[in-house]
ROMAR-544505 format. One line per field, with one value per residue (C-alpha): residue number from 0; residue in one letter; x, z, y. Coordinates in steps of 0.5 Angstrom, whole numbers, plus 500, padded with zeros to 3 digits. Layout:
<rs>
n [NUM_...]
res [A_...]
x [X_...]
z [Z_...]
y [Y_...]
</rs>
This chain:
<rs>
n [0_1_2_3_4_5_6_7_8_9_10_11_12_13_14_15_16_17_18_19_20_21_22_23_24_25_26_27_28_29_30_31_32_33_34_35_36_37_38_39_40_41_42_43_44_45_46_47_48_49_50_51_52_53]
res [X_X_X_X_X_X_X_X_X_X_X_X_X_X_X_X_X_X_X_X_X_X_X_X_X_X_X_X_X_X_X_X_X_X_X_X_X_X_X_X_X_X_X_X_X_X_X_X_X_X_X_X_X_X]
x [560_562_564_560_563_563_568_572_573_575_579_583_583_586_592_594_595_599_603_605_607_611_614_616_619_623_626_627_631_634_636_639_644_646_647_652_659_658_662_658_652_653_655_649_645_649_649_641_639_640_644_638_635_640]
z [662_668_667_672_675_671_665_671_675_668_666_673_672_666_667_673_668_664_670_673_666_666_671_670_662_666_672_667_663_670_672_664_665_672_670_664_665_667_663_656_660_661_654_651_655_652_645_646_645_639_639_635_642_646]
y [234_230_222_217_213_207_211_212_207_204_209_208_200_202_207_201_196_200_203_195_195_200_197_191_193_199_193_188_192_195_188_187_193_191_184_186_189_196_200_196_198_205_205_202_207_213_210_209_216_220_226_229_229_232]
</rs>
């Protein structure tokens, strides 16, 4: 079954929201970790992601 063109339109409408957003959480956290000390940056990244999932 073929979507018309309102689904898709509203679906691309969609998923462009949710692109901008995450954008600006992805700047915003950029931003925070640059703004920091480096070192205490770079270790809360390491420390954000759990051995688990390496």
């Amino acid at each position: 079954m073929k979507p018309n063109r309102q689904t898709t339109s509203t679906l691309l409408k969609i998923s462009a929201i949710l692109w901008v957003i995450w954008g600006l959480v992805h700047a915003l956290a950029g931003g925070l970790t640059i703004s920091g000390d480096t070192a205490t940056a770079v270790s809360g990244i390491a420390d954000g992601v759990g051995y688990d999932l390496n």
